[in-house]
N, C-alpha and C positions, 0 to 999 in steps of 0.2 A: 504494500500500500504506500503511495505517494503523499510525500507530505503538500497542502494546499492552502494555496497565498492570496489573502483578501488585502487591499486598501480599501481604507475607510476614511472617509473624511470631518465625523465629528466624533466629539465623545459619545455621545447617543450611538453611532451605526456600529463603534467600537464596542460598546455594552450588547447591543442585538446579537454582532457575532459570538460573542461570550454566552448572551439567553440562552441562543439555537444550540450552540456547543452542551450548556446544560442539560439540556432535556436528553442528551443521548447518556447523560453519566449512568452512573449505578453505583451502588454502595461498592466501599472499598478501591474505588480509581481515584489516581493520584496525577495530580495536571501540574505541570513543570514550568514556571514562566522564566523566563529572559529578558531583557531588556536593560537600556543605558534608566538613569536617573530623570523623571522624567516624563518615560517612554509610555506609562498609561496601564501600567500592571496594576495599579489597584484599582483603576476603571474598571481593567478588562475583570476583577474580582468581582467589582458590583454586579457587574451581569450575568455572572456565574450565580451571585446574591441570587440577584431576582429572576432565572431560570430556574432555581432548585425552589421559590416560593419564601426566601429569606429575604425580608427588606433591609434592599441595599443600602438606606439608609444609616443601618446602624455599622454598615461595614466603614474600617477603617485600616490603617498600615500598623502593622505591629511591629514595628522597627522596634522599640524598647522591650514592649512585654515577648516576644518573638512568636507568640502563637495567639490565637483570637478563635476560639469557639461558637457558631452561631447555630441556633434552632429554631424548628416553627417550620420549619420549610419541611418537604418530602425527603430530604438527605440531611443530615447536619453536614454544616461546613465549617471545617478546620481550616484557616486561613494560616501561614506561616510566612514570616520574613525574615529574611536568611543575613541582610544586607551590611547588620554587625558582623556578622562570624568570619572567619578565614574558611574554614572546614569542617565541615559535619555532617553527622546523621541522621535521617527522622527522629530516630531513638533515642540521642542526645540533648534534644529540643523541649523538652516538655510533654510531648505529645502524647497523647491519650490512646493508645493500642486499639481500647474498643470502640470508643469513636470513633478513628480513625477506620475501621472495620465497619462499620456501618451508616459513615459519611462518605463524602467526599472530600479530599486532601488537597488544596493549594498551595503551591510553596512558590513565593518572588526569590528571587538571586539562585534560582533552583543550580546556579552554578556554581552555586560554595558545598554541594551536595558534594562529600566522596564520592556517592555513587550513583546511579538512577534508578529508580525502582523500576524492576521490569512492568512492561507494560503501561508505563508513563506516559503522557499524553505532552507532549513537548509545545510551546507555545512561546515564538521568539517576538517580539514586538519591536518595531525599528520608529524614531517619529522620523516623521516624512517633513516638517516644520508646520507649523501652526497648527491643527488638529487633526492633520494628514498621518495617519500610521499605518504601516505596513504587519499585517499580522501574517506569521505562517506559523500551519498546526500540523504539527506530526504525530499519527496516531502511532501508540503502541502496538506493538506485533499482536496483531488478531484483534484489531481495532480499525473504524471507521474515520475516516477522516472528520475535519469539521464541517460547519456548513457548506450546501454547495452553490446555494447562491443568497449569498447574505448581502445586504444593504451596502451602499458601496457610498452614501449621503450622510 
């Protein structure tokens, strides 16, 4: 499966691709984001937010606390920022095993990870400048890609 490349051109059509991407999740999958400082990973979370039924409202970047649990929704969402660390593990983070088993897992700087969870859902985010981003999702092996025609406004 090939990985597949949307621009978006506001935060809003950035959030859609993230909704659509939600509704494919399922308990237990773990989505890898990427991107410079910036680049709209905890946008692209909001949408994640409110595609799993959690208001995105109350999502936020957990650069200090490093992990951010949200409920209410059809999955819980483990939100993780990685952005302090040099190197780590999920397991070293705080993170909750069985939540994390019966939600969904988001991790920002997913590239301080030692390692990547098989079957991760890779998600690199480029800004394109002013609310231009270039999103590309790579599914996990025996995984679907993301949207395939998501909002491009």
């Amino acid at each position: 499966m090939q990985a597949e490349t949307v621009v978006t051109g506001s935060e809003r059509a950035t959030r859609d691709v993230a909704r659509a991407l939600a509704g494919r999740l399922g308990p237990g999958d773990v989505v890898l984001l990427h991107g410079d400082l910036g680049a709209g990973k905890t946008v692209f979370v909001k949408g994640l937010a409110d595609g799993l039924g959690v208001d995105p409202g109350e999502v936020t970047s957990p650069t200090f606390t490093l992990v951010h649990e949200y409920a209410g929704g059809r999955l819980p969402l483990v939100h993780l920022d990685l952005y302090r660390l040099e190197r780590t593990e999920l397991d070293e983070v705080g993170l909750d095993p069985e939540v994390a088993a019966r939600g969904v897992v988001v991790v920002e700087w997913a590239e301080r990870l030692s390692h990547h969870p098989a079957g991760a859902i890779d998600v690199r985010i480029e800004d394109g400048g002013g609310d231009r981003r270039r999103l590309t999702i790579a599914p996990g092996r025996g995984r679907e890609p993301g949207p395939s025609t998501p909002p491009t406004g």
